[in-house]
N, CA, C and O atoms as CSV, one atom per row, in Angstrom:
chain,resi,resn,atom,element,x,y,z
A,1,UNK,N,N,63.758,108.561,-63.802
A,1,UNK,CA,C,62.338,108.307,-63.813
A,1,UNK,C,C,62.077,106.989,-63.086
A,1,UNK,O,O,62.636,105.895,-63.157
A,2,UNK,N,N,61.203,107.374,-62.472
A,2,UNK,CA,C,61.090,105.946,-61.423
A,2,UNK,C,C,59.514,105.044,-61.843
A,2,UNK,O,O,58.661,105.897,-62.088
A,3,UNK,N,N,59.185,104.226,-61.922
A,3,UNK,CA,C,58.472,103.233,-62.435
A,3,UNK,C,C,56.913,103.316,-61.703
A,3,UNK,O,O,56.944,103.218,-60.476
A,4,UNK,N,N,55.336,103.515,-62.432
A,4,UNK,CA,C,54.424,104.058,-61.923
A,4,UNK,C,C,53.743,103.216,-60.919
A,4,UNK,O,O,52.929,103.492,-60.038
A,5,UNK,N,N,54.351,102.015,-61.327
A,5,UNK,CA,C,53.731,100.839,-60.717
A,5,UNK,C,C,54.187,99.912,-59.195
A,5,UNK,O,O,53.389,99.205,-58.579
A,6,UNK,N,N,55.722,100.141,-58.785
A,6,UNK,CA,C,56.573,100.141,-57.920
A,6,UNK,C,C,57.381,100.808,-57.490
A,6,UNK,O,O,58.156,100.436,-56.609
A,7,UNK,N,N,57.381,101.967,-58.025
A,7,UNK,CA,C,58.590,103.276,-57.954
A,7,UNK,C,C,60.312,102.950,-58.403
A,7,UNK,O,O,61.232,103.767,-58.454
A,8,UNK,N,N,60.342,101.634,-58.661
A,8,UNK,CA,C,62.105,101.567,-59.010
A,8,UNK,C,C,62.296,102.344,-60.588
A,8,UNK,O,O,61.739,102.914,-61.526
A,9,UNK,N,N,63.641,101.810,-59.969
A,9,UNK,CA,C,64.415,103.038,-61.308
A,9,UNK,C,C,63.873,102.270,-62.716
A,9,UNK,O,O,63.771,101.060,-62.515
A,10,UNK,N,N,63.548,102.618,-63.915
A,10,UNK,CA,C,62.715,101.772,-65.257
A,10,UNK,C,C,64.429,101.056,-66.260
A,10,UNK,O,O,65.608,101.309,-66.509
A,11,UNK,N,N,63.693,100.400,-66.399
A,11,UNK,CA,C,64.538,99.710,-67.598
A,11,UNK,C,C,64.218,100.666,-68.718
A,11,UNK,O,O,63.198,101.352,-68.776
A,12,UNK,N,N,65.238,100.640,-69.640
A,12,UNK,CA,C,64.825,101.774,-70.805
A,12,UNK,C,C,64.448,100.218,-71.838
A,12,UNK,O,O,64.137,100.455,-73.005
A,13,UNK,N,N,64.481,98.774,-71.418
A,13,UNK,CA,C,63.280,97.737,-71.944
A,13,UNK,C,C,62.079,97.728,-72.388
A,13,UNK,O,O,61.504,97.444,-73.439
A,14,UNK,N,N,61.689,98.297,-70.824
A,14,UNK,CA,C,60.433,98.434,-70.460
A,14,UNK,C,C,60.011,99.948,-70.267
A,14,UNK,O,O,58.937,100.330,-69.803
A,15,UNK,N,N,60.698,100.466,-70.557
A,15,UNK,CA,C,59.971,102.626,-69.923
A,15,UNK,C,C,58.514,102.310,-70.595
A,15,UNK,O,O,58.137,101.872,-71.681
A,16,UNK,N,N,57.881,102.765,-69.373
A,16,UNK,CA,C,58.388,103.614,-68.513
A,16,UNK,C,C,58.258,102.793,-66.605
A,16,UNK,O,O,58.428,103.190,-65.452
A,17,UNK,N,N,57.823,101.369,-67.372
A,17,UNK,CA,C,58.285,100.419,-66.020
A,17,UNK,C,C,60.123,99.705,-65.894
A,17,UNK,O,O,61.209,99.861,-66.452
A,18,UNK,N,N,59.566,98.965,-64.885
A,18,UNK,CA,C,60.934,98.578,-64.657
A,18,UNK,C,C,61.463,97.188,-64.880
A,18,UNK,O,O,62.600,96.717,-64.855
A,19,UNK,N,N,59.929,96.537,-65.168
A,19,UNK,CA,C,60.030,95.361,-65.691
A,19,UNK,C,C,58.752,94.697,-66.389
A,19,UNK,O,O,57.664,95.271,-66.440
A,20,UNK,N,N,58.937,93.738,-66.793
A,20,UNK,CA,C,57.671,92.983,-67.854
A,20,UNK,C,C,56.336,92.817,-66.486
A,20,UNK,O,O,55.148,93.139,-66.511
A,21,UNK,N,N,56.799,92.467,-65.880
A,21,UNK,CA,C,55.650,91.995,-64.761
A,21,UNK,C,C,54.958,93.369,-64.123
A,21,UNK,O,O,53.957,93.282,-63.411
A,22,UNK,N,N,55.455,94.387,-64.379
A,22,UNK,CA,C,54.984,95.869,-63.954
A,22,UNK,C,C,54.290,96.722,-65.020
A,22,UNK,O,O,53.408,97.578,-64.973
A,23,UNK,N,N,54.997,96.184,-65.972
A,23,UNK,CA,C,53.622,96.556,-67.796
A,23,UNK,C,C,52.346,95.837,-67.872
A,23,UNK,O,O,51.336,96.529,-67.998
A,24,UNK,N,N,52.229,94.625,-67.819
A,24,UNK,CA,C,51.475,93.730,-67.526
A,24,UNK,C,C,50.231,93.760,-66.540
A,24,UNK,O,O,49.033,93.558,-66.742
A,25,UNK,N,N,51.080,94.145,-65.191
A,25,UNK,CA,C,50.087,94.731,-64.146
A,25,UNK,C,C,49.616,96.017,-64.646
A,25,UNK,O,O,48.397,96.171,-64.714
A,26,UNK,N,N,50.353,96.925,-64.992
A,26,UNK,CA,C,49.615,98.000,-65.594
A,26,UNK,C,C,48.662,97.651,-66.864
A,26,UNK,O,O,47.662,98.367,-66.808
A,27,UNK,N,N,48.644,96.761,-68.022
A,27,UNK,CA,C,47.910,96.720,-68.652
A,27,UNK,C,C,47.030,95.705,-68.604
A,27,UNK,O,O,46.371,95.309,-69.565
A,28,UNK,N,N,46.989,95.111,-67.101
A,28,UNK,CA,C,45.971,94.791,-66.432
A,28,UNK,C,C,45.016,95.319,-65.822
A,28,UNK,O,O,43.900,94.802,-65.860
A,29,UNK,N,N,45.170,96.023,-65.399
A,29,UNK,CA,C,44.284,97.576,-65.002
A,29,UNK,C,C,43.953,98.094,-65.597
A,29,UNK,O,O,42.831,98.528,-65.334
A,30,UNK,N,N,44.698,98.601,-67.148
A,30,UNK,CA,C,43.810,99.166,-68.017
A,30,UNK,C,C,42.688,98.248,-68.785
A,30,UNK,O,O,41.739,98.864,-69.268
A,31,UNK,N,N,42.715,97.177,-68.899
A,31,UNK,CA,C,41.842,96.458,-69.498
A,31,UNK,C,C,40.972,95.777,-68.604
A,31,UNK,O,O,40.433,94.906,-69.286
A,32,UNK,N,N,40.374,95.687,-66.947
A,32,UNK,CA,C,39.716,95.346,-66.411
A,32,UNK,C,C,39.091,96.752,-65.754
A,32,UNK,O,O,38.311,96.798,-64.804
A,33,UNK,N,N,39.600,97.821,-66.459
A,33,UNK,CA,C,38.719,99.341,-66.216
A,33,UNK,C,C,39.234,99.624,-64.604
A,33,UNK,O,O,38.462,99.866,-63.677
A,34,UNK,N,N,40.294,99.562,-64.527
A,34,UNK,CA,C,40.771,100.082,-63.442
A,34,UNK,C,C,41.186,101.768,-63.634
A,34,UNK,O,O,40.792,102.562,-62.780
A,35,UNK,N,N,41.857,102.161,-64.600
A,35,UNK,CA,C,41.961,103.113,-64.973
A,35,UNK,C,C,40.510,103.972,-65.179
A,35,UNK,O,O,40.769,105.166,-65.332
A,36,UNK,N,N,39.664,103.808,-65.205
A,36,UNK,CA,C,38.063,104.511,-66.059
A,36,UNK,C,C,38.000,105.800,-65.211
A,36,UNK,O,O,38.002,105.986,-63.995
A,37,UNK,N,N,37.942,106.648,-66.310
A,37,UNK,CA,C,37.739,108.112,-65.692
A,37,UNK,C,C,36.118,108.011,-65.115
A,37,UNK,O,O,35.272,107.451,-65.813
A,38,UNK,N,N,35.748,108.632,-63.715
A,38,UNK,CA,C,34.237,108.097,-63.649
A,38,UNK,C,C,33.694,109.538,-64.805
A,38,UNK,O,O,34.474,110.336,-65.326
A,39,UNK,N,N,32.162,109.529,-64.966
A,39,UNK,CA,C,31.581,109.957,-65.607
A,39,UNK,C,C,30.627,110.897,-64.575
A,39,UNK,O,O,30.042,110.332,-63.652
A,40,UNK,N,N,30.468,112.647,-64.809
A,40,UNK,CA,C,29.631,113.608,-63.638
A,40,UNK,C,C,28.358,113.377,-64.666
A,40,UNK,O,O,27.222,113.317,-64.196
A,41,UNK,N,N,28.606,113.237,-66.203
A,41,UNK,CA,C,27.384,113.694,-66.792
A,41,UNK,C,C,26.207,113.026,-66.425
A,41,UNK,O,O,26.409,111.958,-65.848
A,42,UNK,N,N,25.411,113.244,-66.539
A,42,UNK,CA,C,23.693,112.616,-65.620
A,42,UNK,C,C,23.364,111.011,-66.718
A,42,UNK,O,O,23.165,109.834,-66.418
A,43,UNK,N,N,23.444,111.735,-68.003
A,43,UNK,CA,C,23.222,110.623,-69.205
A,43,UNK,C,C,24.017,109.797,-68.917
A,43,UNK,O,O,23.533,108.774,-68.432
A,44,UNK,N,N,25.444,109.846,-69.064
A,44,UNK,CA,C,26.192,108.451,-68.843
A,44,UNK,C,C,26.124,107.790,-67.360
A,44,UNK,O,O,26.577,106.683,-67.065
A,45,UNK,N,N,25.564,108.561,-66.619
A,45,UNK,CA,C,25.216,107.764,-64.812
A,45,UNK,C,C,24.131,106.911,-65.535
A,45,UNK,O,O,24.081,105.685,-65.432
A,46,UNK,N,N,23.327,107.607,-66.223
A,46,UNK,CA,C,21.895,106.395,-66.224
A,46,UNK,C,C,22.102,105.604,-66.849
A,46,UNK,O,O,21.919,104.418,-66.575
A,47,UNK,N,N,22.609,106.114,-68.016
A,47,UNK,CA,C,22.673,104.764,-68.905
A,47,UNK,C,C,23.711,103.794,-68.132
A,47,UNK,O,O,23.601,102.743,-68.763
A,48,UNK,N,N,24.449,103.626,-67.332
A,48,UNK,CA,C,25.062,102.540,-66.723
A,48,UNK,C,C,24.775,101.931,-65.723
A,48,UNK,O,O,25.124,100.797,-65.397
A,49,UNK,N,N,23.823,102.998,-64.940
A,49,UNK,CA,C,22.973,102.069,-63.763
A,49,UNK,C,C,21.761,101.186,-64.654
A,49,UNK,O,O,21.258,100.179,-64.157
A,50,UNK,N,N,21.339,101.709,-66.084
A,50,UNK,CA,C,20.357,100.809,-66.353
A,50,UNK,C,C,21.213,99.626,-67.162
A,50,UNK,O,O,20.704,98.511,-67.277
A,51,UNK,N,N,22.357,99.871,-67.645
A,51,UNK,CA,C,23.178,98.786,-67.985
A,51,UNK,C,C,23.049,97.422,-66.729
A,51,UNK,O,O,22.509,96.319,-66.802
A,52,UNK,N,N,23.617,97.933,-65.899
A,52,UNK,CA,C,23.760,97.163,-64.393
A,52,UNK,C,C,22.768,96.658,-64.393
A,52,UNK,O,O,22.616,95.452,-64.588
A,53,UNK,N,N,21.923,97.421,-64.187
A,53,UNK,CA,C,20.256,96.391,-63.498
A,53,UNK,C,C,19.974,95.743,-65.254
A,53,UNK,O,O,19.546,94.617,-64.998
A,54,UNK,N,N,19.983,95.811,-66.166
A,54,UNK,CA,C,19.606,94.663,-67.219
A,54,UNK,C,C,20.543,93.699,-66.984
A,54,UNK,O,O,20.060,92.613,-66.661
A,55,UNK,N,N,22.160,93.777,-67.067
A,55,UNK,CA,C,22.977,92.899,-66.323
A,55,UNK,C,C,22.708,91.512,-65.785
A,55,UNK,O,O,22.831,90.345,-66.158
A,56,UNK,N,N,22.113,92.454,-64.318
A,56,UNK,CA,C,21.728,91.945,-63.256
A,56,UNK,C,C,20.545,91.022,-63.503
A,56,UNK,O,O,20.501,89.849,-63.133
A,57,UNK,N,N,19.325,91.849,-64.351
A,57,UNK,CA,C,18.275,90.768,-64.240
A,57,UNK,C,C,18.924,89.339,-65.470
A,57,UNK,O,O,18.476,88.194,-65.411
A,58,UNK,N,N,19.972,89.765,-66.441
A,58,UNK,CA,C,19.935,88.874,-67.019
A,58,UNK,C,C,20.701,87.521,-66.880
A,58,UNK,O,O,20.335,86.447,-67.358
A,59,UNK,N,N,21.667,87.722,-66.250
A,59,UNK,CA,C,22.707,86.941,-65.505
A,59,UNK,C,C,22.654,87.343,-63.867
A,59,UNK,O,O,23.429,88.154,-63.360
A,60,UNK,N,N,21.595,86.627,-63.137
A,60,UNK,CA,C,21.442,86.650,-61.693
A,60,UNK,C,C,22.710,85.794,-61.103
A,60,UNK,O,O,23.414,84.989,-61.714
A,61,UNK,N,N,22.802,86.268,-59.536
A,61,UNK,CA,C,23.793,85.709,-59.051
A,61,UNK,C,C,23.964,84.378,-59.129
A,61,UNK,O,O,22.870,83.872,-59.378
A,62,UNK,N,N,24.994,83.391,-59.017
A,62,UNK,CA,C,24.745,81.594,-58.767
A,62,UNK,C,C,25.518,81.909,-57.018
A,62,UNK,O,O,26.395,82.668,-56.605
A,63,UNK,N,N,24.904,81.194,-56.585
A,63,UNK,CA,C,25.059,80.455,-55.333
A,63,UNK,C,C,25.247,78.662,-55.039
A,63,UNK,O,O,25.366,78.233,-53.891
């Protein structure tokens, strides 16, 4: 089994990576929503574009 994150062979440490720094990156991605299945349903599109734009008006950009 080769490792999802670099393809080397896994430490049975770390399975199903190959090292600490390749779990890490992976559960870096899962927790900054890199992983996020997107959403087709219409309800969860809106409700997150209106998430965004309240967001947006509430914390505007700094320059």
């Amino acid at each position: 089994m080769s490792c999802p994150i670099c393809s080397k062979d896994t430490d049975p440490a770390y399975r199903p990576f190959c090292s600490r720094r390749c779990a890490d990156l992976d559960l870096a991605r899962w927790l900054s929503g890199g992983y996020a299945v997107p959403s087709t349903d219409p309800q969860d599109v809106e409700e997150a574009i209106e998430a965004a734009e309240r967001a947006a008006r509430d914390d505007p950009p700094r320059h």
